[in-house]
N, C-alpha and C positions, 0 to 999 in steps of 0.2 A: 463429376467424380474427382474426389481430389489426388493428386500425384505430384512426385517429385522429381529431379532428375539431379543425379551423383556427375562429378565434374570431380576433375585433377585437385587437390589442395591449390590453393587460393593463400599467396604471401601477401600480407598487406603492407604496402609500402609504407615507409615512413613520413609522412607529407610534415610540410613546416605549419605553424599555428599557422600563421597567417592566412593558410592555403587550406584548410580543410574545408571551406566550402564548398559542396554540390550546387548549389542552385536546384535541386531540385524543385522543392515547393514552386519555385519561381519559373520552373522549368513548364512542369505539368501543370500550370495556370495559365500559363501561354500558351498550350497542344505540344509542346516541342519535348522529347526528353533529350536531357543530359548523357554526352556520351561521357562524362566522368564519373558521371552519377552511376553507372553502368559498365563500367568498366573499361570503354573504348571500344574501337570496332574489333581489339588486336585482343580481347578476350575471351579465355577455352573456353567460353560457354556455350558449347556444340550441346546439341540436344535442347535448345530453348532460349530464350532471350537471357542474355548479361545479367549478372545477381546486382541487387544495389549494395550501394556503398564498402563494395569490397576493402578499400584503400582508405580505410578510415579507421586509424587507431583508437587505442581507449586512453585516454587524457585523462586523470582522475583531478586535477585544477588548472583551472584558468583564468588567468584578472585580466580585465581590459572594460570597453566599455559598450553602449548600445544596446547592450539587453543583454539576458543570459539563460541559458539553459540547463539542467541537469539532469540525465535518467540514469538507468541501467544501461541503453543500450547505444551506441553512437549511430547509427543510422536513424534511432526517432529522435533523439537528441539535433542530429544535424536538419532533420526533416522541421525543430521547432525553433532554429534559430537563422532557415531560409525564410519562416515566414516572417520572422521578425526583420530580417535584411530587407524583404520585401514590403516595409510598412506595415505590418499585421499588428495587432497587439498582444496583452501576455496573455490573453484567454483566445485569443485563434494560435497561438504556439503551444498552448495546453492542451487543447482538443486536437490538433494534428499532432502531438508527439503522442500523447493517449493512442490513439487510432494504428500509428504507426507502430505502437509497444503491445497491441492485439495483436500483430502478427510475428515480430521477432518475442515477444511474452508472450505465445498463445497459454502457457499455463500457467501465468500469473493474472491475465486480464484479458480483457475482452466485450463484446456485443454481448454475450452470455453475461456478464457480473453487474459491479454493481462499484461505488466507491461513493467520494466524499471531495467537494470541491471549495477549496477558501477562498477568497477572491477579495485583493485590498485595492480598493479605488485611490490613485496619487492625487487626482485630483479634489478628492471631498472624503481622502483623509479617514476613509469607512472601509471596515472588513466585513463581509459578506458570507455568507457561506449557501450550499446545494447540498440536500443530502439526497443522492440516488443510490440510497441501500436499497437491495431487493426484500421483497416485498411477500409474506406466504399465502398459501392460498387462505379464501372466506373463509374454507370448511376446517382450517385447523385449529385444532382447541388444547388445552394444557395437557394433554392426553396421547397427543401425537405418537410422541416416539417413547409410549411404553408400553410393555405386552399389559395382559387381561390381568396379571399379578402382580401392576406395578412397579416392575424393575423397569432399565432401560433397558429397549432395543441396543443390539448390538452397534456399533458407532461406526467401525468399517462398512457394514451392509448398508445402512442407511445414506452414507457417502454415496458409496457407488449406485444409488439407485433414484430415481424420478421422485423417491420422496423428499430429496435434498434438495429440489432445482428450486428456486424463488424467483419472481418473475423479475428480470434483467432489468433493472437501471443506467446503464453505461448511458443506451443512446439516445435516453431523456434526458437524462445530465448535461450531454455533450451541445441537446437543441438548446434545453432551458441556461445554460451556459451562454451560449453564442447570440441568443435573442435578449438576455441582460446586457450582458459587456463586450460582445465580438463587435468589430467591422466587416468580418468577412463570413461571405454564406458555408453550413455545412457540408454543404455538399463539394465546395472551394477543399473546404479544408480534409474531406477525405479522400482526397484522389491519392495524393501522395501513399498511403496507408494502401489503397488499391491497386496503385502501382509494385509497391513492395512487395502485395501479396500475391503476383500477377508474375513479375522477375526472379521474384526468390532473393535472399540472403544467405550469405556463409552461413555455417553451422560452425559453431565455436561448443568447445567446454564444457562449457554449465548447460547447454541447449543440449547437447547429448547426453549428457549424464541425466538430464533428468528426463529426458524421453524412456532412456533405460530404465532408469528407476520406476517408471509409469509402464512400461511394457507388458506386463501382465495383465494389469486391470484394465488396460488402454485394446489388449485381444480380445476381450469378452466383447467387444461392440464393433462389430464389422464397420460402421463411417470410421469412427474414431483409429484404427487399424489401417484404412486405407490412406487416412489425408497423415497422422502421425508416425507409420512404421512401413514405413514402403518395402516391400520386399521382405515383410514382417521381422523387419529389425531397426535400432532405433539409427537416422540417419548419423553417417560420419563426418568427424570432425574436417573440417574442408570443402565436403561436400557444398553444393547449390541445395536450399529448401525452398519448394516454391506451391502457393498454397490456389489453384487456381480458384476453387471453391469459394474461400476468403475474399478473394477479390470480388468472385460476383457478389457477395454478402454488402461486401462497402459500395460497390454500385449499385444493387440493391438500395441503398441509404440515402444517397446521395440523388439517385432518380428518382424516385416515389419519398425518400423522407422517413422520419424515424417513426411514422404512424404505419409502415407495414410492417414493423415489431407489432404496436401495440392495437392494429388494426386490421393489418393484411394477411399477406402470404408468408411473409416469414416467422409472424404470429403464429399460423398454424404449423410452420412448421416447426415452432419453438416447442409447440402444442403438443404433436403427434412424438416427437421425438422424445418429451420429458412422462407423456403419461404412456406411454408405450414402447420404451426402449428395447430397441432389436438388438439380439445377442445373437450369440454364435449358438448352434445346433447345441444343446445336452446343457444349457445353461438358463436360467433367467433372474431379472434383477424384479424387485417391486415399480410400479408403474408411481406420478407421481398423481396429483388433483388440481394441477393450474388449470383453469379455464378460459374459455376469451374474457368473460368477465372478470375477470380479476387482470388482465390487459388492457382491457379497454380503462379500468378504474385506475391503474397504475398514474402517479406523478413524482417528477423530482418535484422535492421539496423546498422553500424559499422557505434559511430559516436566520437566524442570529446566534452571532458565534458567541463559545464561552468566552466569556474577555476573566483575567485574571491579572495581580501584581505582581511585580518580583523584580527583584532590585532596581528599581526604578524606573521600570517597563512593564510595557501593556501588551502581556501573553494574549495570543488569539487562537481556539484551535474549535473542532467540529462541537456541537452537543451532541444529544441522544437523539439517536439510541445510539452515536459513539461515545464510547467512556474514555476515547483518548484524549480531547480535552478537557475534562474532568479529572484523570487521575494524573495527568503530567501537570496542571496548576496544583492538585494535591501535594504533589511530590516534592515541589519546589515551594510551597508553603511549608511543608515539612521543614526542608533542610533548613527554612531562614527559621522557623521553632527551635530548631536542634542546635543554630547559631547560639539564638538572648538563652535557650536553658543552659548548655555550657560554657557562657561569656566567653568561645572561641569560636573563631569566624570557619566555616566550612573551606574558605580559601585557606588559613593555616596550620590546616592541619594535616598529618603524613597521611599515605596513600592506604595504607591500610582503616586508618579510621574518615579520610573518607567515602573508601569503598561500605564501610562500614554503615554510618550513616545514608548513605545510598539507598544498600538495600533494606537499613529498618521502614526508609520512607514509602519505598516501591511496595513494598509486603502489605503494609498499611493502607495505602492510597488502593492496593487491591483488594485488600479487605471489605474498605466500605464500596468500593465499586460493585463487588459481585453482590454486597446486600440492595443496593441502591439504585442501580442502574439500567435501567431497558427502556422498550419502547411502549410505555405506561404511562400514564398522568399522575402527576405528584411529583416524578422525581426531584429531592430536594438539591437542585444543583447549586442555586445557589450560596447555599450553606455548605457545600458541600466545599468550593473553592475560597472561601472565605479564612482567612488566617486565624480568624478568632477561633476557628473550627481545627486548623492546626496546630493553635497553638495548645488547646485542652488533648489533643491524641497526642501531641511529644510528651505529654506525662508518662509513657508509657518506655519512655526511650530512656538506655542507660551506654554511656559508651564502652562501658566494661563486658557486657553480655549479650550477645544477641537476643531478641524475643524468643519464646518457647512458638513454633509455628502450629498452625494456623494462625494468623494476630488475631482478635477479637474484633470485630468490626465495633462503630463508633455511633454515636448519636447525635448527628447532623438536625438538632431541633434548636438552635439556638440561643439555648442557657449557658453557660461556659464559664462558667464563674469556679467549678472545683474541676476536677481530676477524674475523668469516666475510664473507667477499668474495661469498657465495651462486656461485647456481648459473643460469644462463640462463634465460629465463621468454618463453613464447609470451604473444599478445597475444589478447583474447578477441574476435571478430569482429563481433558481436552483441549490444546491449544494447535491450530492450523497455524502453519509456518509459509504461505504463500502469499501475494500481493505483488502491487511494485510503487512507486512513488515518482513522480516528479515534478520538479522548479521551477520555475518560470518569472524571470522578470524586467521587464521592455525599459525600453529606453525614455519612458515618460516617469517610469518609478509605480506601475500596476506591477502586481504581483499574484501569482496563482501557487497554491502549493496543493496538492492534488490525489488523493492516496487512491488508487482502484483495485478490485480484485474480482477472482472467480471462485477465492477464498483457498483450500488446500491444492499445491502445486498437482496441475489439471485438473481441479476440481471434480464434477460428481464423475470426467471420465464418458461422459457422455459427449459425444459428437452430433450435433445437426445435420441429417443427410444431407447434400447437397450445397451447405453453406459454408462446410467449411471450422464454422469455431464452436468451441465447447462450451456446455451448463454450468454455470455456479453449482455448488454444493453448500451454498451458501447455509440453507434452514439448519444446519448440524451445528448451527454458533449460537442456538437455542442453548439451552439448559434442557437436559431432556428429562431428568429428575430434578426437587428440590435440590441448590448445592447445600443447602445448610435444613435438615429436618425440622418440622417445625416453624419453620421461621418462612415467610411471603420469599418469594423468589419472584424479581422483576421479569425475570429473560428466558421466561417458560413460553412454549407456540400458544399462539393466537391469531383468532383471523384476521388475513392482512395486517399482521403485524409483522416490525423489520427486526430481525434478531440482531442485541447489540452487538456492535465492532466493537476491535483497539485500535480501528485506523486515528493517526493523531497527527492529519495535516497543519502543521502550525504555522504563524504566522507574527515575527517579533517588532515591535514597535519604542522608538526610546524619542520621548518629546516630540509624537507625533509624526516622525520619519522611520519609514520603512529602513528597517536596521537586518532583520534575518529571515529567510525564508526555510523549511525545514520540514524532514517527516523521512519515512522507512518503511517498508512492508517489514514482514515476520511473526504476525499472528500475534498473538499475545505480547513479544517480545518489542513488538511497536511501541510502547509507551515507555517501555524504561529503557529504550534506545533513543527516543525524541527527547528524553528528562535529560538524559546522560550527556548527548551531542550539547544540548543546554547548558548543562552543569561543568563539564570540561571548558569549555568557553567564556562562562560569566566565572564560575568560582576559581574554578584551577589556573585560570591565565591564557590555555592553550588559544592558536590560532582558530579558526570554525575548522580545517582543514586536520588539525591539529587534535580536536576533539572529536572528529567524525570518525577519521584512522583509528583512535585510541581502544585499546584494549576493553571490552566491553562484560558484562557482570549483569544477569536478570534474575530477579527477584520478584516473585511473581504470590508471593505467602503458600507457597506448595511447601512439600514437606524437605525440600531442596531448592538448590536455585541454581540455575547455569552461570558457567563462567568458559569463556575463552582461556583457550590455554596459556598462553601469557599470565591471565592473572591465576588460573585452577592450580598451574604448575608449577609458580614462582614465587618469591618471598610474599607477596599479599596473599595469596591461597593461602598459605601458614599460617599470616595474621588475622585472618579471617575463619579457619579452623578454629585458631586458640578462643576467637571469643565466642564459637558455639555455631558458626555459621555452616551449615551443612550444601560441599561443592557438589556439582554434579558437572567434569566437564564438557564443552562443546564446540566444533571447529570455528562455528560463526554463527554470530547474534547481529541480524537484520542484515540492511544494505540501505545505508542512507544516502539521501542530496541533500544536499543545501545551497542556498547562496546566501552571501555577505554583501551588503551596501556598505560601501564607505562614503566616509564624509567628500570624498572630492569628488563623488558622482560614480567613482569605479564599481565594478561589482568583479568577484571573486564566485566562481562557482568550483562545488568539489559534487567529489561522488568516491564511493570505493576504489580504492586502490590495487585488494588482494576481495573482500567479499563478494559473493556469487560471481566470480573472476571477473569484478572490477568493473568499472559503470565511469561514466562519458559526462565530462562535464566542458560546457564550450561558452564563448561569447563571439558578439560578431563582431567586435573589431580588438583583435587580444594587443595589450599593450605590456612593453616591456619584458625584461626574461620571466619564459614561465618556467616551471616545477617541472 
């Protein structure tokens, strides 16, 4: 049963760069814990063992060298740059800050979801990729999620129920991960993540707010109610959260191995919990159709990444069924189209027009994404990241006018010799805004950039008795109707088929040398926040730090496009009204890491500063004043 226990508010001290390491990893691979990692013996944590990493700030950059790390949250952050202190490399630092961000993320990520892993070998110069998108059941057909007349099922019911759950990729990723390119065993690398879940963590902020926000849909399912609303309200800021349940899950993992997901007891009870979700008295949800077979059939994927050009670099990010390396090389073929048609460079020109160009490129590249993109054979990716391909859709682009929205999708066949006016484009209805991301990159110059999820924050909302962590709702990133009538829709349900993502783990390369690591959760808004952190960076000048912070603008080809308030409510909103751009504002678009390689060996890691209050970026040996 899971439980938590509320403690005094928790001040986190100020520690110096130099000093913020726990040793943990290094702690609990020896038997030994940390008593800093834990608070000291002299900490309130009456009623249960010490929270970890209470005394660990949130650093949004830090340059030095030896490897680097970047998440969301500074307890998996410091969990992935112990292992790297301790010899590990950037893929045993990825799967143990992953692990560790299931429990302080339980409703961004998790043993329930699913993600996307990139992987650049420094020695042989090669970018790699893992896709452990989950996976639907045999029995689902393009029919899925719509009544006997053809509409779609309702989009909230189908979230919340067994019909949404696909069967979890996390902790195939994590094996098929560590059996390429780890040195160190999984079950090494989850203890840390078992410990966390075992002592608990502060509850900060954004951890409370979004349990509140989840508190109603999180009552209808008594697990889910007892492991996340203790005392049936959402834990307090200060408070100790401590997940015991969790813990046995990752000891579960790490003793028998990721085959009692996909073959044992935790299988069944992946099982029981997703086709027969226990609610509360006077309630019920739809049950879902996973079976062991469709478990036992489950693989992460070994596949090769989209590689794309742009200013003199070799773009690397996921394929399909992600469209987020596909539409963020789009996008950035765009802008250098948008460059040779207006013999003005994207770098000089004011903020308004190039927010401008931004979003006609983002609108476009999603255009043809939603015509083009899923987990189907044919997709023309090729052509689709191909410049000659953008250079025939900047016919379309004027910097006086905005486009009339929806853009027209394009024809990615490889003639390109005139001017395609495209062809009609449905609007996607639907964008999940949950996920998490994080950076990774050791002191040999490997690099991981890593996006995971359980897809909408706490996903279907289901809890596993006994385990502790939550289902993907992952199948609802299906298309449940055509989005465009008449026209083939890639990303309708099919059996064991992986409904596309926007995750857009990228990975930057300039002459060979790992130059930028990068990527964001936010649902849709992933990709024109990985183009943007981009485009700040190589076009406008900014630092990576620089461009990550920056005031951010999605365009997505809906019949609006978000913007942060910075820009919805100040002189570019204006200049972007005048040319027909219709705002819709919003407090925050994504929550990105990255890290920066420099030429002398250094790396610079960021993370937010102020989004999903602010994300943890470290190195293990910080040099000179930081930020």
């Amino acid at each position: 049963m899971g439980t938590t226990s509320a403690v005094a508010p928790v001040r986190p001290r100020r520690l110096a760069a130099a000093g913020l390491a726990l040793g943990l990893a290094a702690a609990l691979a020896a038997g030994a814990p940390s008593a800093q990692a834990h608070g000291g013996p002299g900490h309130p944590g009456h009623g249960g063992p010490p929270p970890v990493g209470h005394e660990l700030p949130k650093v949004a950059v830090m340059t030095g060298s030896g490897g680097a790390v970047a998440s969301v949250d500074p307890v998996a952050s410091q969990v992935g740059i112990d292992v790297l202190r301790a010899g590990g490399n950037a893929t045993d630092a990825a799967v143990a800050t992953a692990a560790a961000l299931g429990v302080t993320e339980p409703y961004s990520t998790g043993i329930g979801g699913g993600g996307f892993f990139v992987h650049y070998d420094a020695r042989r110069h090669r970018v790699q990729t893992i896709d452990g998108r989950e996976a639907a059941p045999a029995t689902y057909d393009a029919n899925q999620f719509r009544a006997p007349d053809g509409t779609a099922l309702d989009f909230a019911t189908v979230v919340g129920s067994g019909q949404s759950v696909g069967v979890p990729g996390t902790p195939a990723t994590w094996q098929r991960a560590v059996d390429r390119w780890g040195t160190r065993k999984l079950g090494t690398l989850l203890k840390p993540a078992e410990e966390i879940a075992r002592r608990g963590f502060v509850v900060d902020q954004t951890f409370h707010d979004q349990t509140a926000d989840n508190a109603e849909r999180f009552s209808v399912f008594p697990a889910t109610a007892r492991v996340f609303l203790p005392g049936g309200a959402a834990p307090a800021v200060g408070s100790v959260f401590r997940n015991p349940d969790l813990a046995r899950a990752y000891r579960e993992l790490r003793t028998h191995g990721v085959d009692s997901l996909y073959r044992g007891r935790l299988g069944d009870a992946v099982l029981a919990a997703s086709r027969r979700p226990a609610t509360v008295p006077g309630t019920s949800v739809a049950g879902g159709e996973l079976t062991r077979a469709d478990l036992r059939r489950y693989r992460a994927l070994d596949k090769d990444p989209v590689h794309s050009r742009y200013d003199g670099r070799d773009v690397y990010g996921m394929p399909v069924p992600s469209s987020g390396g596909i539409a963020v090389a789009e996008i950035l073929n765009l802008i250098e189209a948008y460059d040779a048609r207006t013999g003005t460079p994207t770098s000089r020109v004011d903020e308004v027009q190039y927010l401008h160009r931004f979003s006609e490129a983002s609108a476009t590249a999603f255009a043809d994404r939603n015509r083009y993109v899923g987990d189907v054979r044919g997709v023309p990716a090729r052509q689709l990241v191909s410049q000659a391909f953008a250079d025939e859709r900047a016919c379309l682009f004027s910097g006086t006018a905005a486009m009339a929205r929806p853009v027209p999708f394009g024809s990615p066949d490889g003639d390109y010799a005139g001017c395609d006016d495209g062809s009609a484009s449905g609007v996607l209805p639907h964008d999940g805004m949950s996920t998490t991301h994080l950076s990774v990159v050791d002191r040999w110059g490997n690099a991981v950039s890593y996006t995971s999820t359980i897809e909408q924050t706490g996903g279907s909302g289901i809890t596993v008795p006994g385990w502790g962590f939550l289902l993907n709702n992952e199948l609802t990133d299906f298309d449940f109707v055509p989005v465009t009538p008449g026209v083939p829709d890639p990303n309708l349900p099919g059996p064991s088929k992986r409904p596309r993502s926007s995750m857009a783990p990228t990975i930057v390369l300039h002459d060979g040398r790992l130059e930028l690591v990068a990527g964001s959760p936010g649902g849709a808004t992933i990709i024109t926040t990985v183009a943007q952190v981009l485009l700040g960076h190589y076009e406008r000048g900014l630092t990576v730090n620089q461009a990550l912070q920056a005031p951010r603008l999605s365009s997505r080809n809906g019949t609006s496009e978000q913007a942060e308030p910075a820009i919805a409510g100040g002189p570019a909103g204006a200049g972007l009204t005048a040319l027909g751009h219709r705002l819709s504002q919003t407090s925050e678009i994504g929550a990105a890491t990255a890290i920066s390689v420099m030429r002398d060996g250094r790396y610079t890691a960021v993370a937010e500063k102020v989004r999903r209050g602010g994300g943890s970026a470290m190195v293990v040996r910080p040099q000179g004043r930081q930020p």
